[in-house]
C-alpha positions in Angstrom: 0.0 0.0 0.0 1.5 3.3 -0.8 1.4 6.4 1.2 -0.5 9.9 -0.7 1.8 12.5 -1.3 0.9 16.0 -0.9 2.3 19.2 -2.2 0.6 22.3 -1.2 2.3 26.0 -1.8 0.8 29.7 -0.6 0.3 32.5 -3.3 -2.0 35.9 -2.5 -4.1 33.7 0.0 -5.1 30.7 -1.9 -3.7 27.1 -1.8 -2.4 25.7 -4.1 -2.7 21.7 -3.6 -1.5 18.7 -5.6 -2.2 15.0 -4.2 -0.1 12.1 -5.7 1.1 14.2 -8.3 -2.1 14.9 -9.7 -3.9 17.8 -11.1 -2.9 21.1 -9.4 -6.0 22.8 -7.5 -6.6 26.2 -6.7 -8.8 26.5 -3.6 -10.0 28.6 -0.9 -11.1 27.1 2.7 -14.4 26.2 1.2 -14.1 26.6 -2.8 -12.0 25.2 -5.6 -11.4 27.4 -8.1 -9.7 25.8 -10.8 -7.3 22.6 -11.6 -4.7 22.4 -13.8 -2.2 20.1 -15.3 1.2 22.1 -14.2 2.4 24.3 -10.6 3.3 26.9 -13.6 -0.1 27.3 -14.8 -1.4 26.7 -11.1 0.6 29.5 -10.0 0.1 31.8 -12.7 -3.9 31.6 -12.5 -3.3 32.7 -8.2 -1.3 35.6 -9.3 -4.0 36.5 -11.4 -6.6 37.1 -8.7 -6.9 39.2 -6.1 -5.5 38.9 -2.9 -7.7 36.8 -0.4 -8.5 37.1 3.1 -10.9 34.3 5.0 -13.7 36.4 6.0 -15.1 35.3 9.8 -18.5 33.6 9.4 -21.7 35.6 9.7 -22.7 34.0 13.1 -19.2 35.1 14.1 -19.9 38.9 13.3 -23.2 38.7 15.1 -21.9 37.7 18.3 
């Protein structure tokens, strides 16, 4: 049985996450916004975008 290998990278906020050398995924906490088939194109599609910031949940704020 083999062991998953993960590679995961920071850029502007959003992860950048590979699994088993697989696609490359650009996600958020909660979204995935786009997969593709090299870190280069990965990485060029999170420069793209603006910067990120987790906003706290809306039953956070209320409290």
């Amino acid at each position: 049985m083999s062991v998953p290998m993960l590679n995961k990278m920071h850029m502007n906020g959003y992860d950048l996450v590979s699994v088993n050398n697989g696609p490359w995924r650009v996600c958020t906490k909660g979204d995935r916004l786009g997969s593709f088939g090299s870190r280069e194109e990965a990485l060029a599609f999170a420069a793209s975008l603006p910067g990120y910031k987790s906003r706290p949940s809306k039953q956070a704020r209320s409290q």
